[in-house]
N, C-alpha and C positions, 0 to 999 in steps of 0.2 A: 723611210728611205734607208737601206744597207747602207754600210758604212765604207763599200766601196763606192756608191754611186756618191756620198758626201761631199768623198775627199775629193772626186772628180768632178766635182758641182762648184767646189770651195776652189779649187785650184783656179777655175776660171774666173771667179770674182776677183780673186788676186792678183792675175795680169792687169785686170782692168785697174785694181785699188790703187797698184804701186805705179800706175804710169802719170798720176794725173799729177802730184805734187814737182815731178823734172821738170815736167813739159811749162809747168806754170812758171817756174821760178825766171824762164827765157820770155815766156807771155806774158807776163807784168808788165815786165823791161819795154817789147817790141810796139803793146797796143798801144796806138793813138797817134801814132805820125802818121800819116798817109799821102800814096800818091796817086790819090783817084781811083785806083782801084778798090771796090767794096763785093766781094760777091756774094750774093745769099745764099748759095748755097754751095755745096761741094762736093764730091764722090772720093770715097778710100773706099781701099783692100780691095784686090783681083777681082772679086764681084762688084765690083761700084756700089757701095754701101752709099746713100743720099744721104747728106748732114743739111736739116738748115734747121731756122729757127723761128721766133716769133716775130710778129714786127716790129722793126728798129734795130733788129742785131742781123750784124754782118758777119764773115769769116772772114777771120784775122790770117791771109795768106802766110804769113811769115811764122805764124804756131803753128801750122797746119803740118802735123806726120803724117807719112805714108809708109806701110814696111811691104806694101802687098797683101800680108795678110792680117794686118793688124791698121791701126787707125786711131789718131787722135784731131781735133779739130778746137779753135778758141774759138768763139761768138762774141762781139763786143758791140758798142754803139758802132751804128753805121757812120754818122758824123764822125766821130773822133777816127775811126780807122780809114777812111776814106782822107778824112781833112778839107771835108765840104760842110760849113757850117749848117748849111740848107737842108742837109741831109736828113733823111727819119733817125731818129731816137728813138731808143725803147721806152716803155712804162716806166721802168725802176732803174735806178745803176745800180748794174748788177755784169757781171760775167759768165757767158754760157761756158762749159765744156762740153763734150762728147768723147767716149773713148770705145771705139769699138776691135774687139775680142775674136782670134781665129776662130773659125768656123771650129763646133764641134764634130766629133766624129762618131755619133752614139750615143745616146744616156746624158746624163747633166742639163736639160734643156729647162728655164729660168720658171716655166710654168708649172712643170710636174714638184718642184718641190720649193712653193713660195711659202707654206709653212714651219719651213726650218727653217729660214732666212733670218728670222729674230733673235732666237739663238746662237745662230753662227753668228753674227753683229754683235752684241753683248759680250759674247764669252770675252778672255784674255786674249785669244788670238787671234778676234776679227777686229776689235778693237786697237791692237796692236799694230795690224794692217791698215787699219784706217789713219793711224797717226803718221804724224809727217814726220815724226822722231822715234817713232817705230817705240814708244810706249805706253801701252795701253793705259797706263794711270793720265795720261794726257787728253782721253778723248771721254766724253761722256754723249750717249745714246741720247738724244730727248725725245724721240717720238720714231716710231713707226709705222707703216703700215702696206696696205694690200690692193691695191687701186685696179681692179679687171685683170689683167696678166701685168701687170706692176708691182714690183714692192719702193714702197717710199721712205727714203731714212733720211732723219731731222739728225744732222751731230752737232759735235763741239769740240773743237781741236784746238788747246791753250799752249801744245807743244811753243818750245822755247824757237826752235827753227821754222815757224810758223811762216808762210808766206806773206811778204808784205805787200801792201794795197790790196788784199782783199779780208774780210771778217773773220771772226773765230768760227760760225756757224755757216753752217750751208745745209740744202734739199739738194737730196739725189734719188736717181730713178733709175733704178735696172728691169731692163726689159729685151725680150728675144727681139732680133731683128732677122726672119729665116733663121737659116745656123748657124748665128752670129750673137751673143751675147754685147749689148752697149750699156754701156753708165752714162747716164746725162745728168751732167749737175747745174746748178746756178750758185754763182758766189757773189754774194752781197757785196759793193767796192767801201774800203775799207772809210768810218767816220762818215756814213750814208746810214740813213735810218731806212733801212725795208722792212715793211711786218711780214710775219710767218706769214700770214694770208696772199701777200701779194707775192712773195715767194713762192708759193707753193702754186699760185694761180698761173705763173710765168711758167715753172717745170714741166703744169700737164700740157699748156701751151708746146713749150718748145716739145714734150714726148709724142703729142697730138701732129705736128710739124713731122717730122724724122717716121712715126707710123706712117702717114699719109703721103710720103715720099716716095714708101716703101713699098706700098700697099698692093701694086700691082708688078712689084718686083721681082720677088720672091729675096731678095735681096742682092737685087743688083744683076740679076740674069739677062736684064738685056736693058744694059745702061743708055739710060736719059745721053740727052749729048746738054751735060753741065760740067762746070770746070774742074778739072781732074789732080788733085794731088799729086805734087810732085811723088814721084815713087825715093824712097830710100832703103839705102842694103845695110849690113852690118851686123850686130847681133842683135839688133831688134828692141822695142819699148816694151815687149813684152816675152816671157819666157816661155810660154807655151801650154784642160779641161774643166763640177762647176766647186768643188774644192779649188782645180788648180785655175779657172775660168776667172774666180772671183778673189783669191785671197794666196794665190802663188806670188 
């Protein structure tokens, strides 16, 4: 990979890195009151990007971003966010995210360079980017790897500003969605015992989910009629390629 198409590859991972620890800090707070309302699934960005998940997890309307071109979404128990005891539950308590990435415009696309992804993670400044206190001595890698056009990373984030109610540890999955770049994570809720296995079984769920949404999309070319993100303007959850894609 030249070290322009990198930076260009890394920049897009870092839209996605740095949106997800904001957006949480307001979705801790909001999950679990409900007023009947539970939807499964959801559409962001000007293409109708489909968010849903595995069974038992809803979209938490009240995390849900829109910027038009960008996109974040929560997944929580259907139960608690709804506030229908009746309701399905998922397998594990745990919290879905999703954050999906402007469309690129050229180069940077997640499958042409899932080999460098290990390295970029590791070094100081992907690690850096992954922290919620923005210090790489805070996060430590535990596992990676390459799942079909998937990369999957195990961390561990002991940062002092740590989000509360959910774990030190979480699985995440970056993967193309069309010319859209997403991170889908699960985060373990916090004093809940999940095994790595059953984490990780839930992520290709939910990545298996959001593929099969999409699959006859192209990503969102000719939107499903499912409930639509509110749209929001301003300067945006995300800054703007797969340097700048993943770790801007």
């Amino acid at each position: 990979m030249r070290i322009s198409e990198a930076r260009h590859f890394g920049a897009r991972l870092g839209r996605l890195t740095l949106l997800g620890p904001a957006v949480l800090l307001a979705a801790c707070v909001s999950l679990g009151g409900g007023d009947g309302s539970a939807p499964r699934e959801v559409q962001v960005t000007a293409d109708a990007v489909t968010i849903t998940g595995p069974r038992g997890f809803c979209v938490d309307p009240t995390s849900t971003r829109n910027e038009g071109d960008t996109g974040f979404v929560l997944l929580g128990n259907c139960a608690a966010i709804s506030g229908r005891a009746r309701a399905q539950q998922p397998d594990i308590p745990a919290v879905l995210t999703a954050a999906v990435g402007a469309r690129s415009d050229g180069g940077g696309a997640l499958t042409a360079n899932l080999g460098e992804l290990d390295g970029l993670f590791r070094s100081d400044a992907g690690r850096g980017l992954l922290s919620r206190s923005g210090d790489p001595a805070s996060v430590t890698i535990l596992e990676t790897r390459v799942a079909g056009d998937m990369f999957l990373l195990h961390a561990r984030d002991t940062s002092a500003g740590a989000l509360g109610g959910v774990a030190q540890d979480y699985w995440r999955a970056y993967m193309d969605v069309g010319p859209r770049l997403a991170t889908l994570s699960v985060l373990a809720l916090a004093d809940q015992e999940v095994s790595d296995q059953d984490a990780l079984l839930t992520l290709t769920a939910f990545a298996d989910a959001v593929q099969s949404a999409n699959s006859g999309n192209a990503a969102g070319a000719n939107a499903a009629d499912l409930p639509q993100a509110e749209a929001q303007g301003g300067g945006g959850l995300f800054q703007g390629g797969l340097f700048q894609r993943i770790f801007r």
